[in-house]
mmJSON file of the N, C-alpha and C atoms, coordinates in Angstrom:
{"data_MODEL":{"atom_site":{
"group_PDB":["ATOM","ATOM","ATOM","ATOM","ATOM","ATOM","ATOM","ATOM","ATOM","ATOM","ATOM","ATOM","ATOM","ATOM","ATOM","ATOM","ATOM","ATOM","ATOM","ATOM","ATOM","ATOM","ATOM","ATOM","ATOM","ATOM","ATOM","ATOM","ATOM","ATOM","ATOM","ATOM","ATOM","ATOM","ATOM","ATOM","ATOM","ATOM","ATOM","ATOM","ATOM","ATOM","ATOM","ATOM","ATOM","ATOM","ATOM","ATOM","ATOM","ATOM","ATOM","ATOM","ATOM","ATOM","ATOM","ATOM","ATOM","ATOM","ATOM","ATOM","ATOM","ATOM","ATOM","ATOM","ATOM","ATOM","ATOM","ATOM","ATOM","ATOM","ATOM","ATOM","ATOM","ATOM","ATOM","ATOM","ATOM","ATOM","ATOM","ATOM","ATOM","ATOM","ATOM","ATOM","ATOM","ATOM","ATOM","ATOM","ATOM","ATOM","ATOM","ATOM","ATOM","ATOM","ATOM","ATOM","ATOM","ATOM","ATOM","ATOM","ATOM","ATOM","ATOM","ATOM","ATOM","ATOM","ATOM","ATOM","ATOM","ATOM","ATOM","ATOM","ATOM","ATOM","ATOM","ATOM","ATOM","ATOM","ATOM","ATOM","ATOM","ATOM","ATOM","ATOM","ATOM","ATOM","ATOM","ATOM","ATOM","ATOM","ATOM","ATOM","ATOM","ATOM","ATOM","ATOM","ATOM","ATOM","ATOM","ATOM","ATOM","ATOM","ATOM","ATOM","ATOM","ATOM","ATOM","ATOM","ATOM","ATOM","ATOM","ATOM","ATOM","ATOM","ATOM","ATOM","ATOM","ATOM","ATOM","ATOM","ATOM","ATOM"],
"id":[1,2,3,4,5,6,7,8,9,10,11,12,13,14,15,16,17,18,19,20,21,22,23,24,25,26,27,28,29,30,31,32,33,34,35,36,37,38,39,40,41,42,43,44,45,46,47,48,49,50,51,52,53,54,55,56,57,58,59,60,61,62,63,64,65,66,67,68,69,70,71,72,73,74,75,76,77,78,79,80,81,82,83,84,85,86,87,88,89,90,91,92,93,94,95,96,97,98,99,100,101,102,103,104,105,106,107,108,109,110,111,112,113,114,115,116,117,118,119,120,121,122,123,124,125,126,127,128,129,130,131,132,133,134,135,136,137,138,139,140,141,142,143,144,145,146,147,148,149,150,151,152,153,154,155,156,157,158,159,160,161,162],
"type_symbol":["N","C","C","N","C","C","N","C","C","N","C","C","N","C","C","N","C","C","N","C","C","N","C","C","N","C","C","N","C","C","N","C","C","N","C","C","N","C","C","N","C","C","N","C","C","N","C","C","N","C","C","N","C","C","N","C","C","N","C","C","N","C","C","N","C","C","N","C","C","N","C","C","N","C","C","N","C","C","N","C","C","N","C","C","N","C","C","N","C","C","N","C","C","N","C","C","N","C","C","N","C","C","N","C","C","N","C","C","N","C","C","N","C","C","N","C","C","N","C","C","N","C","C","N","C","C","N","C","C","N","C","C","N","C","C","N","C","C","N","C","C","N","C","C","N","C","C","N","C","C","N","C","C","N","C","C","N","C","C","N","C","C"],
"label_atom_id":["N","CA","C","N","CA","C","N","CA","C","N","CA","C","N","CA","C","N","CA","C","N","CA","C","N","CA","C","N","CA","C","N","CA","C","N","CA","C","N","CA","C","N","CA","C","N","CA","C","N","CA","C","N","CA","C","N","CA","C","N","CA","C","N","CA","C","N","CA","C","N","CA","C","N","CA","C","N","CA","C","N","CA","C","N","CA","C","N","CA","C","N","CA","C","N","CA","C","N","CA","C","N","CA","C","N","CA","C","N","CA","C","N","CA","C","N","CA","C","N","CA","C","N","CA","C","N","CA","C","N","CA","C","N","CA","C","N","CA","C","N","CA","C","N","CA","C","N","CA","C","N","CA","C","N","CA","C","N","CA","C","N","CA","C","N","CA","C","N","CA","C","N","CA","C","N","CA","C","N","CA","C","N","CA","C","N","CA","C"],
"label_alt_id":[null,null,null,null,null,null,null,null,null,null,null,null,null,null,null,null,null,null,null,null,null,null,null,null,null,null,null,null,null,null,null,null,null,null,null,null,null,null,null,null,null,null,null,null,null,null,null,null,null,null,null,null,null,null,null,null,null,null,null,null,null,null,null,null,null,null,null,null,null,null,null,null,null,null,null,null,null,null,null,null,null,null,null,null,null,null,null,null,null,null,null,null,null,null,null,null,null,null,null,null,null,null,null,null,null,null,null,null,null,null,null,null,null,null,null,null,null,null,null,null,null,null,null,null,null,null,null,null,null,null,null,null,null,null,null,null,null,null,null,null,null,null,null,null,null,null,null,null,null,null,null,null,null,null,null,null,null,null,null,null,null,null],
"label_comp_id":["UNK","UNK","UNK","UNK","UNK","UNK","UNK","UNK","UNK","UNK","UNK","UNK","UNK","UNK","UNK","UNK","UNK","UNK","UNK","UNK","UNK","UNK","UNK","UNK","UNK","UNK","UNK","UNK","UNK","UNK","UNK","UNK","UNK","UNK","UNK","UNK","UNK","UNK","UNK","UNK","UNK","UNK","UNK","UNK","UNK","UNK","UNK","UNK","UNK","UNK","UNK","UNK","UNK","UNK","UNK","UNK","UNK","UNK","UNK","UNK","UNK","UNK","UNK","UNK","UNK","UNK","UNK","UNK","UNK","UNK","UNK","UNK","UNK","UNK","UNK","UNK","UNK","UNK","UNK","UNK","UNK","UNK","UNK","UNK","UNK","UNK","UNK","UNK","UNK","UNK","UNK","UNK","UNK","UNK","UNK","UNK","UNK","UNK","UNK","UNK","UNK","UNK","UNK","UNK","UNK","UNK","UNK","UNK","UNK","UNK","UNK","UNK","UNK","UNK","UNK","UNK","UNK","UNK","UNK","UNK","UNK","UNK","UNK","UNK","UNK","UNK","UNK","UNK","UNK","UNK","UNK","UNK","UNK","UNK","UNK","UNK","UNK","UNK","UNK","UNK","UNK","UNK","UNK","UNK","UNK","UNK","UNK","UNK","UNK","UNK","UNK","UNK","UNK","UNK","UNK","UNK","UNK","UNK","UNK","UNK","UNK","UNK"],
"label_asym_id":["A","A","A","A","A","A","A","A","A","A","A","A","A","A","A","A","A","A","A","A","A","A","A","A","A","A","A","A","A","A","A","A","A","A","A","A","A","A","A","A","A","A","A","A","A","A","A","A","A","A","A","A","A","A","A","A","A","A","A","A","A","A","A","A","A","A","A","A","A","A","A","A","A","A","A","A","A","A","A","A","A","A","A","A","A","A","A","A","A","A","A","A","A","A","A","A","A","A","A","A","A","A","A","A","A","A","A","A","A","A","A","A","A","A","A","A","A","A","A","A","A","A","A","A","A","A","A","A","A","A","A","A","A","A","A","A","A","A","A","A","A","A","A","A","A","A","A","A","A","A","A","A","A","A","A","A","A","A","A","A","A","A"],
"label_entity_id":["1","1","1","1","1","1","1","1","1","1","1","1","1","1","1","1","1","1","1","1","1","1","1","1","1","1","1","1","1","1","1","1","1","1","1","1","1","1","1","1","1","1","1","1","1","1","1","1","1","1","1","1","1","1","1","1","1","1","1","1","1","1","1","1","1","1","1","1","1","1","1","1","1","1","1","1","1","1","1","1","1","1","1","1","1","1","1","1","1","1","1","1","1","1","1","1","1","1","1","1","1","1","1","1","1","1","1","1","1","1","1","1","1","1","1","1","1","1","1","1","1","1","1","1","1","1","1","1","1","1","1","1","1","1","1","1","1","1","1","1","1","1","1","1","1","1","1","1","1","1","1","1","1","1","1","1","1","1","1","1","1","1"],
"label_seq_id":[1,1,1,2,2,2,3,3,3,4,4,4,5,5,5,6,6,6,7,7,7,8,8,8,9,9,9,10,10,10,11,11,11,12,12,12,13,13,13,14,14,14,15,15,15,16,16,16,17,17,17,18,18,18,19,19,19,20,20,20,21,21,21,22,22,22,23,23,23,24,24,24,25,25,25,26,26,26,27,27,27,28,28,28,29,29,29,30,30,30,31,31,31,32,32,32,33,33,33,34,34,34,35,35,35,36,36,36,37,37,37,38,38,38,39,39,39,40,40,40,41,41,41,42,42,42,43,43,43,44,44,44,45,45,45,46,46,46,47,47,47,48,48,48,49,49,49,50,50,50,51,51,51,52,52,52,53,53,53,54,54,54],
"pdbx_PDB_ins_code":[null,null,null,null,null,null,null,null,null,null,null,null,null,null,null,null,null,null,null,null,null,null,null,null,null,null,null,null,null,null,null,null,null,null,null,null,null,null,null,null,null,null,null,null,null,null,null,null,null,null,null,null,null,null,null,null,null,null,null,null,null,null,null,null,null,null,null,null,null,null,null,null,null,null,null,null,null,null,null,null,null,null,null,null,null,null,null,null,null,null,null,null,null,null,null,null,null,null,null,null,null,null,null,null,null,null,null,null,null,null,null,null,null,null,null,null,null,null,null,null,null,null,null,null,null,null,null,null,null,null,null,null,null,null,null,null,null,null,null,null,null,null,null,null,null,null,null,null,null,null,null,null,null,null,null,null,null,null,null,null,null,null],
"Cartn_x":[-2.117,-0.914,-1.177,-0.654,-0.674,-0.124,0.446,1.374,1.638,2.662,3.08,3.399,2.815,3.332,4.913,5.809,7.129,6.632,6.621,7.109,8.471,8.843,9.938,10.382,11.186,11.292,12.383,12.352,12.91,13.785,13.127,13.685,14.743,16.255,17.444,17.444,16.925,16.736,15.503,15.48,14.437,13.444,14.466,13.452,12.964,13.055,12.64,10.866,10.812,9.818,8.919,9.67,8.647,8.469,8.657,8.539,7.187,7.265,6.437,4.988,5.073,3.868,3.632,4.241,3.834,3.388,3.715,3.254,1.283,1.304,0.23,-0.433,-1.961,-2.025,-2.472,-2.658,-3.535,-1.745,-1.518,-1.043,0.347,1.177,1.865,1.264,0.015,-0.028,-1.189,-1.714,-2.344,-1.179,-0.175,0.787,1.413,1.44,1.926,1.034,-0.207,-1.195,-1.234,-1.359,-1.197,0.064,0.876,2.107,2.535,1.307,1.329,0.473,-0.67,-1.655,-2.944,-3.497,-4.928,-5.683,-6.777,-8.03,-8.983,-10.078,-11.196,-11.529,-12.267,-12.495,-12.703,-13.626,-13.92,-13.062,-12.066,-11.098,-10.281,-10.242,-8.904,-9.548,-10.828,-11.423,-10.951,-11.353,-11.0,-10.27,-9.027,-7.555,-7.144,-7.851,-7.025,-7.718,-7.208,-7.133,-8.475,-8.746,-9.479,-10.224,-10.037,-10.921,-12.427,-12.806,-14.636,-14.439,-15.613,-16.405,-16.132,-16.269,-16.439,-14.518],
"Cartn_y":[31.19,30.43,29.489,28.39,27.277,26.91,27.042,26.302,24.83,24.708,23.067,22.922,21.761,21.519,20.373,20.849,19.386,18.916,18.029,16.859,16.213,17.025,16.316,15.424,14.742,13.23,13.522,14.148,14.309,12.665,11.639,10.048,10.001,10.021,9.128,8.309,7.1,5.909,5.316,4.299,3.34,2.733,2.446,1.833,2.883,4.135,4.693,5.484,4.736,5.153,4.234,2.857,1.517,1.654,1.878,2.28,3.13,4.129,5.255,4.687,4.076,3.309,2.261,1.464,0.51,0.785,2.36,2.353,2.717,2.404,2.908,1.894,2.004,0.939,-0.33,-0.425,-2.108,-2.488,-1.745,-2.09,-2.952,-3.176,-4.139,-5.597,-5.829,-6.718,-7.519,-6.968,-6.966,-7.767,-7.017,-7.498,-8.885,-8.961,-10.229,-11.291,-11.072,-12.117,-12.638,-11.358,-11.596,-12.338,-12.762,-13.49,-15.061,-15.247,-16.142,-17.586,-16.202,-16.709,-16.155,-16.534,-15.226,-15.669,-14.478,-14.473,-13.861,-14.41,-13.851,-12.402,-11.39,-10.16,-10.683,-11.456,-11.76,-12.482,-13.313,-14.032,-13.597,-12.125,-10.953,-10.137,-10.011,-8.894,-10.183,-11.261,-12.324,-12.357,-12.449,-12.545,-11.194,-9.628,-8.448,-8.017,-8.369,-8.193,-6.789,-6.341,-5.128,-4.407,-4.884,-4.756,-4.665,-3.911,-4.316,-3.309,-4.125,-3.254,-2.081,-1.247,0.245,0.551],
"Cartn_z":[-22.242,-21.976,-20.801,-20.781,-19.716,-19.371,-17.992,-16.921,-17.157,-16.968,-17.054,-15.577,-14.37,-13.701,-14.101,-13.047,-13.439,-11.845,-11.968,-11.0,-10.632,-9.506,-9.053,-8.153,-8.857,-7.815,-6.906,-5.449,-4.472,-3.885,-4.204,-3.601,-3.827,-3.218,-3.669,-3.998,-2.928,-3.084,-3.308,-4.155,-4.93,-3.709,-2.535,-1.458,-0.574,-0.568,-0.291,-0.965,-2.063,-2.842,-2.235,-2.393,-2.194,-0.903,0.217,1.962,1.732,1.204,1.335,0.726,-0.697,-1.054,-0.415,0.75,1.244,2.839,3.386,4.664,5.113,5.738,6.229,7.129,7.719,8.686,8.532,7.291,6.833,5.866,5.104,3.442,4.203,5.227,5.157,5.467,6.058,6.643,5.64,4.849,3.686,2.47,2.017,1.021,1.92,3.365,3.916,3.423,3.519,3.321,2.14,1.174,-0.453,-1.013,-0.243,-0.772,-0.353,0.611,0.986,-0.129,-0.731,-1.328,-1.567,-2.374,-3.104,-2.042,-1.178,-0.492,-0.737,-0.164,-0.88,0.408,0.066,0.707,2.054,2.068,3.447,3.97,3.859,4.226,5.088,3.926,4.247,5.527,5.71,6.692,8.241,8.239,9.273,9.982,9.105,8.998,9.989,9.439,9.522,11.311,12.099,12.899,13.358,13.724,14.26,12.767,11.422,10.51,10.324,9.438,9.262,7.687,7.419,5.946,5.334,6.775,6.183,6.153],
"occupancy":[1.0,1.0,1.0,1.0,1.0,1.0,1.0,1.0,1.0,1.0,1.0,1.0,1.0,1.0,1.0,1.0,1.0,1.0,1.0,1.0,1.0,1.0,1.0,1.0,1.0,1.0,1.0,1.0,1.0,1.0,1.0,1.0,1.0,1.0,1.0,1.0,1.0,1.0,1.0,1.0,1.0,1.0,1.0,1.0,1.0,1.0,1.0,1.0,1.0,1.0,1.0,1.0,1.0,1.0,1.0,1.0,1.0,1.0,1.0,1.0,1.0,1.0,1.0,1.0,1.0,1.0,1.0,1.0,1.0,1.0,1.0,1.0,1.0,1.0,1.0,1.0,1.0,1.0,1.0,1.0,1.0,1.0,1.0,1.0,1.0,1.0,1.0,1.0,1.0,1.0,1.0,1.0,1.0,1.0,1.0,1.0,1.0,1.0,1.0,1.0,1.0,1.0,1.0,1.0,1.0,1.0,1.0,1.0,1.0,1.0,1.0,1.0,1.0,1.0,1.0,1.0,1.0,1.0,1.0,1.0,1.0,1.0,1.0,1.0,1.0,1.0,1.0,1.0,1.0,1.0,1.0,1.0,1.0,1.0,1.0,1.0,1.0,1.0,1.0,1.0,1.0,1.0,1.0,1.0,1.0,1.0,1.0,1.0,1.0,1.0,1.0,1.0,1.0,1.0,1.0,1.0,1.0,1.0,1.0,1.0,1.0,1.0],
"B_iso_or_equiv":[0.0,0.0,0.0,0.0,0.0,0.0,0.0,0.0,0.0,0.0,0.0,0.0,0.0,0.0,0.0,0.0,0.0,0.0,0.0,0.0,0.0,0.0,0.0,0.0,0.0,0.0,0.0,0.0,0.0,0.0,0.0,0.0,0.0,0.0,0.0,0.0,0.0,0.0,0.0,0.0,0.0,0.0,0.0,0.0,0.0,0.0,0.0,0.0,0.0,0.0,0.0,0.0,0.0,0.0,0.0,0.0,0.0,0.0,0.0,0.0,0.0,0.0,0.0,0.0,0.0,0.0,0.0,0.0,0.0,0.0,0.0,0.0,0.0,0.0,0.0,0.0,0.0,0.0,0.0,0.0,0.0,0.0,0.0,0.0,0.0,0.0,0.0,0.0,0.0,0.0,0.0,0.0,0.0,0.0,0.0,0.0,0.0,0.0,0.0,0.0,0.0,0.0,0.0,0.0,0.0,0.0,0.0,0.0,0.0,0.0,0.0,0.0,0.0,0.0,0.0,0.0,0.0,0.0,0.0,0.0,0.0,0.0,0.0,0.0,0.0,0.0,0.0,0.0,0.0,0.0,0.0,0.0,0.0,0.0,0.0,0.0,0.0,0.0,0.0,0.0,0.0,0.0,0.0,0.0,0.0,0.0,0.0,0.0,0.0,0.0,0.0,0.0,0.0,0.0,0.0,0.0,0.0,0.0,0.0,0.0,0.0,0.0],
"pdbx_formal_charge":[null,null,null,null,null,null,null,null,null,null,null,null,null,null,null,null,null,null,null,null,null,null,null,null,null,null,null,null,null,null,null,null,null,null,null,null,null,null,null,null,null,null,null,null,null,null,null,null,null,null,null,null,null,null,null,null,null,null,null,null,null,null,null,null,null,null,null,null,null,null,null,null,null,null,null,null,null,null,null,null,null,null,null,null,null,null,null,null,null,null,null,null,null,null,null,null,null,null,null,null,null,null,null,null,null,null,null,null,null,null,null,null,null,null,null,null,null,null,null,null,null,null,null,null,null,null,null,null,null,null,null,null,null,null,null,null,null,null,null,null,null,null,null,null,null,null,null,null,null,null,null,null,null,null,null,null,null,null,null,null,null,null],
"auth_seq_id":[1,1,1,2,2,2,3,3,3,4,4,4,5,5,5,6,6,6,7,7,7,8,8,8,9,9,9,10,10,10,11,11,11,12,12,12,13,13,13,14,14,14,15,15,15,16,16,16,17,17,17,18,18,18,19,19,19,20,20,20,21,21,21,22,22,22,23,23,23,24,24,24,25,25,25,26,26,26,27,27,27,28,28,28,29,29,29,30,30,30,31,31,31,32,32,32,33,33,33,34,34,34,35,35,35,36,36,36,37,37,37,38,38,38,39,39,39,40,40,40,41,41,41,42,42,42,43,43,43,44,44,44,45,45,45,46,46,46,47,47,47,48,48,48,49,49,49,50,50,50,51,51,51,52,52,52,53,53,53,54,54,54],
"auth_comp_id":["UNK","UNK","UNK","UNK","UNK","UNK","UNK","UNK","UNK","UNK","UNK","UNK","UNK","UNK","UNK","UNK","UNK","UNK","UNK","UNK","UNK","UNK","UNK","UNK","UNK","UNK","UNK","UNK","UNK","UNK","UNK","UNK","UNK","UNK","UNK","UNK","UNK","UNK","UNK","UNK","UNK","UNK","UNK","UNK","UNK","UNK","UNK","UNK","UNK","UNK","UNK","UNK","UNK","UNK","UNK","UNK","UNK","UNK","UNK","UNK","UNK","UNK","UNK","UNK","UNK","UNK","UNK","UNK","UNK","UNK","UNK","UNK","UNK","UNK","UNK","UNK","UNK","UNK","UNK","UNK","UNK","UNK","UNK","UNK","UNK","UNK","UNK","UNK","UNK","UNK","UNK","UNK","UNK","UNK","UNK","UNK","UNK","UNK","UNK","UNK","UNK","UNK","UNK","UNK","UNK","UNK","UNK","UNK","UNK","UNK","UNK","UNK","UNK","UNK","UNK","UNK","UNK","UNK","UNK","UNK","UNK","UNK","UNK","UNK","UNK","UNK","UNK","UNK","UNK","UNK","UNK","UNK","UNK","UNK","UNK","UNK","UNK","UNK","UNK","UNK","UNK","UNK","UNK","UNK","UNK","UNK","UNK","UNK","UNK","UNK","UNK","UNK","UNK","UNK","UNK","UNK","UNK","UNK","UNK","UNK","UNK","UNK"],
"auth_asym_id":["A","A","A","A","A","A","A","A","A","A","A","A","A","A","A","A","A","A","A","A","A","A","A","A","A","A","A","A","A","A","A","A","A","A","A","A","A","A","A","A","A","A","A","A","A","A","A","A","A","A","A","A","A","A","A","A","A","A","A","A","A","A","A","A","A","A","A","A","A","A","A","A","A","A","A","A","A","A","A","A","A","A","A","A","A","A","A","A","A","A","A","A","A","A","A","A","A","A","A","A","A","A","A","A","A","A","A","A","A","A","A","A","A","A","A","A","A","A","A","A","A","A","A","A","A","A","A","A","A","A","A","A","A","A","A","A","A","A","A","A","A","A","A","A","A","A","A","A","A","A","A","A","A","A","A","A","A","A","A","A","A","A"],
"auth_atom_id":["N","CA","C","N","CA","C","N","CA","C","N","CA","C","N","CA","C","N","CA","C","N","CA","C","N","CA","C","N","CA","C","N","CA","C","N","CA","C","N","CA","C","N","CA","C","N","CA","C","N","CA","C","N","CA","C","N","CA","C","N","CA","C","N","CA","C","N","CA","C","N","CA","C","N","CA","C","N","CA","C","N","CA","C","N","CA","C","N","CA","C","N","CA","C","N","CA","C","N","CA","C","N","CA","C","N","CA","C","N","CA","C","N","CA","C","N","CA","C","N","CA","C","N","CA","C","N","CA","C","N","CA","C","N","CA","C","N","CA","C","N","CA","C","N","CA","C","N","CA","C","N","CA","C","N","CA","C","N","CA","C","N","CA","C","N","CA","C","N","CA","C","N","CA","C","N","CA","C","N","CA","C","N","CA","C","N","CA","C"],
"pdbx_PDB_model_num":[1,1,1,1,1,1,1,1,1,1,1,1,1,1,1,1,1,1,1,1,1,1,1,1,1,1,1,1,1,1,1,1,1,1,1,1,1,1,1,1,1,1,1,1,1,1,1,1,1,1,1,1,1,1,1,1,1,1,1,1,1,1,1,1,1,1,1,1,1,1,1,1,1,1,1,1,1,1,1,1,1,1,1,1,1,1,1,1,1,1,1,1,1,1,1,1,1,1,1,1,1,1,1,1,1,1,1,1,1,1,1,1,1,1,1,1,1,1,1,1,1,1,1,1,1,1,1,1,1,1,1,1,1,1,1,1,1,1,1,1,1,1,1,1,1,1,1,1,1,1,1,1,1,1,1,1,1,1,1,1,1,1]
}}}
């Protein structure tokens, strides 16, 4: 016999989903750039303040 995990969606709110996939320490300032206009990798490493490669 096999367990089914359920997945439950604890979020009330919708922007609360999109907050959570959008925090962290690059990903807002990253989606700022991307809306301005497409860059190339290295463009984006330039741009990102205290960034590198690894």
């Amino acid at each position: 016999m096999t367990t089914q995990k359920m997945e439950v969606n604890t979020e009330t709110c919708p922007a609360q989903l999109l907050l959570k996939l959008l925090s962290g320490k690059w990903k807002p300032e990253i989606f700022r750039l991307a809306v301005i206009g497409p860059l190339r990798f290295s463009n984006l490493l330039r741009r990102l303040e205290g960034s590198n490669k690894q």
